[in-house]
NUZALUM-987641 format. One line per 2 residues: their letters; for each residue x, y, z of N, C-alpha, C. Coordinates in steps of 0.02 Angstrom, whole numbers, plus 32768, in hexadecimal, padded with zeros to 4 digits. Layout:
N
A = X,Y,Z,X,Y,Z,X,Y,Z  ...
***
This chain:
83
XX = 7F79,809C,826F,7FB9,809E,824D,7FCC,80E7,8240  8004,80FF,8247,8026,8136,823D,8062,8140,81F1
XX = 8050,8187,81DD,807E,8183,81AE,80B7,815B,81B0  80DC,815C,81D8,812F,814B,81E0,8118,8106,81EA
XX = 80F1,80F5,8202,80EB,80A3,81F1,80EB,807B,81B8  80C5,809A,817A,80AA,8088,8163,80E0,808B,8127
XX = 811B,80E8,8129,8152,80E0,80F7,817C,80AB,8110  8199,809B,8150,81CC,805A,8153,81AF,8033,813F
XX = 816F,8018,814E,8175,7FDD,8125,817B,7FD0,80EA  8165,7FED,80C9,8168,8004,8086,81B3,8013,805F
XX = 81D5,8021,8095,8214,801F,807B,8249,7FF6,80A3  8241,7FCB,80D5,8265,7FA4,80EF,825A,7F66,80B7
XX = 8212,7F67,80B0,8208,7F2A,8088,8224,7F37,8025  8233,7F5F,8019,8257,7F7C,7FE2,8200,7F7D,7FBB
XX = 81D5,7F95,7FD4,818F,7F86,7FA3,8191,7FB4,7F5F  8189,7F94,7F2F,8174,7FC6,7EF0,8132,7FF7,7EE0
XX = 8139,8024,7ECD,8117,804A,7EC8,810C,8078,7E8D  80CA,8080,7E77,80CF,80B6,7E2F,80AA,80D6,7E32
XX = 8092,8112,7E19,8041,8149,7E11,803D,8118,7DD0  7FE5,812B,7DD8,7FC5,8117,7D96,7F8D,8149,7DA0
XX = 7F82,818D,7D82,7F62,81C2,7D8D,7F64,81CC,7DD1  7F18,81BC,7DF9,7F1F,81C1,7E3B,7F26,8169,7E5A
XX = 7F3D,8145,7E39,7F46,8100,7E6B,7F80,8101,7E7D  7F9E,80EF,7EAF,7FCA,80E5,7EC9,7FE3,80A1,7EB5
XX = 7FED,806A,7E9F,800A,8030,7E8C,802C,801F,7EAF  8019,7FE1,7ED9,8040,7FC6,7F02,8043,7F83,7F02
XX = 807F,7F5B,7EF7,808F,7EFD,7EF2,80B1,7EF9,7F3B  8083,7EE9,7F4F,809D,7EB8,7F95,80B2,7E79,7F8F
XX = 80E8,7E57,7F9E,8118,7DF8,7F87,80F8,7DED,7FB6  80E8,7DB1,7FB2,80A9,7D74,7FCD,80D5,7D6B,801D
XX = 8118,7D77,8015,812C,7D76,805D,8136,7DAD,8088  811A,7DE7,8078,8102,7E16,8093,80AA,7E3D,80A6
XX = 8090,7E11,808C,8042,7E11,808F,8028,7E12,80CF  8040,7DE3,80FF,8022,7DD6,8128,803C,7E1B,815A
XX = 8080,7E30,8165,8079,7E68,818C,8055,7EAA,8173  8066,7E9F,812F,802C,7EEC,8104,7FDB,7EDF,8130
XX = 7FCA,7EAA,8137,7F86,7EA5,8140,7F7E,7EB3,8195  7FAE,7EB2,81BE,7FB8,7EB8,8204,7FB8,7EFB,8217
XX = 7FDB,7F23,81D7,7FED,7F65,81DE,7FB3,7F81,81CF  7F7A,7F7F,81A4,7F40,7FA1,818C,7F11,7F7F,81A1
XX = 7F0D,7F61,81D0,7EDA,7F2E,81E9,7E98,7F59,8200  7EA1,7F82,8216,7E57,7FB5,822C,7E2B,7FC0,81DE
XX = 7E4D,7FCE,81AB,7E4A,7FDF,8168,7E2D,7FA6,814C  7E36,7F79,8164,7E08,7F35,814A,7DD0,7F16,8171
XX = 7DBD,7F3F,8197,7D99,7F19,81D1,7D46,7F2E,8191  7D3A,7F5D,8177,7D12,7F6E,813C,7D06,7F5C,810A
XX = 7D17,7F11,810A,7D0C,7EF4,80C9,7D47,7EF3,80B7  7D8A,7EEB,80BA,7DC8,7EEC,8099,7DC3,7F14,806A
XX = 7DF6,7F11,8034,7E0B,7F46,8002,7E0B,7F08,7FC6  7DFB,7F33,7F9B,7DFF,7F0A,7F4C,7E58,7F17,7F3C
XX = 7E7C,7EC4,7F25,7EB8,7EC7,7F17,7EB9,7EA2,7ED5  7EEB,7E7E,7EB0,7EE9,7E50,7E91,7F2C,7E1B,7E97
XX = 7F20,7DEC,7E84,7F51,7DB9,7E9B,7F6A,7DAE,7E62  7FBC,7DA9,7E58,7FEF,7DB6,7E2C,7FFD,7D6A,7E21
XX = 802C,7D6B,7DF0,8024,7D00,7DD7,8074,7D00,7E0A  8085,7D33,7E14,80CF,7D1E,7E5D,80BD,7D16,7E8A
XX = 8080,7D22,7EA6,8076,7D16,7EDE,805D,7D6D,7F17  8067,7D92,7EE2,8068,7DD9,7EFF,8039,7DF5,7EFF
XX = 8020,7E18,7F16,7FF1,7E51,7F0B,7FF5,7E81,7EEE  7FB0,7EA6,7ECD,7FBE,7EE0,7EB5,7F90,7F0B,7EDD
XX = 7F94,7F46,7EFF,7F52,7F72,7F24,7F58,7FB1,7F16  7F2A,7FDD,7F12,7F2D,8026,7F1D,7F3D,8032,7F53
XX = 7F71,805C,7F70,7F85,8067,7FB3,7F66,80A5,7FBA  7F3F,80E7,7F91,7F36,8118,7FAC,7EF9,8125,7FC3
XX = 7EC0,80F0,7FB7,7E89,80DE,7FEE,7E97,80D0,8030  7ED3,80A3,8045,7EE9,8096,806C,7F11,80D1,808C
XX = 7F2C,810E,807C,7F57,812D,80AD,7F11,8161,80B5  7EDB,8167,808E,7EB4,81A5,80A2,7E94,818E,80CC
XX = 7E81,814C,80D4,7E58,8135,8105,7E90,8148,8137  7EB7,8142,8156,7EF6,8149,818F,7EE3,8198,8197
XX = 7EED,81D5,815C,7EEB,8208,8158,7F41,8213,813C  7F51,81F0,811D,7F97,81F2,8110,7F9D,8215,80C5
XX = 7FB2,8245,80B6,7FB7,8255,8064,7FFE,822D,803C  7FD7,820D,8004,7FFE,81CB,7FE1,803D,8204,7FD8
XX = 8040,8228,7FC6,805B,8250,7F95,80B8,824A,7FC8  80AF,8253,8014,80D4,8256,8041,8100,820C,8046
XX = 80D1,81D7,802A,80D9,8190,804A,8113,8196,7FF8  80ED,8192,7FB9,8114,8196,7F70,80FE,81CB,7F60
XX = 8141,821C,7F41,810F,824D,7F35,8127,821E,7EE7  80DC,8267,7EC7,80D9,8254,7E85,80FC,826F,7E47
XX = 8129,8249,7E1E,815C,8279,7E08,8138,82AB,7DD8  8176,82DA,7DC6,8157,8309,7DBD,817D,8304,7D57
X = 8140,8311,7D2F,8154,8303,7CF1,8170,8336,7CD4
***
C-alpha cells in the first residue's frame, strides 16, 4: 500500500480521525471494514492488529502502527494540530 492510497481512502470514505498523544484514532463504519482490511492486508498477515468493536458497528484502530509498517508518516496521512 502506498501513501496516496491509503489518504483516499480515508477520505473518499469521509473516515474520522483524532491524535491522542501519539495514537492516531481511527473509526472505521462497519461498511467500510472490509475494504480497510483489503487495503492493509500485508499488515495483517502478522497476527492482525488489536482494534475494538464499537456498539455501531464500527471500529476503533490505531492507524499509526499501520502507516509505519507501510513506511508512511501518520503525520502526512492527519498532521497533528498544532496547539
Amino acid at each position: 500500500m502506498k501513501e496516496l492510497d491509503l489518504y483516499q481512502f480515508l477520505n473518499e470514505n469521509e473516515i474520522e480521525m483524532r491524535w491522542d498523544d501519539d495514537v492516531l484514532s481511527t473509526w472505521i463504519s462497519h461498511w467500510d471494514i472490509d475494504d480497510f482490511c483489503k487495503l492493509i492486508k500485508s499488515s495483517l498477515d502478522e497476527g492482525g492488529r488489536d482494534a475494538r468493536i464499537l456498539s455501531d458497528g464500527s471500529i476503533w484502530i490505531d492507524l499509526a502502527p499501520i502507516c509505519e509498517y507501510y513506511g508512511i508518516e501518520p503525520e502526512r496521512i492527519f498532521p497533528i494540530p498544532v496547539s
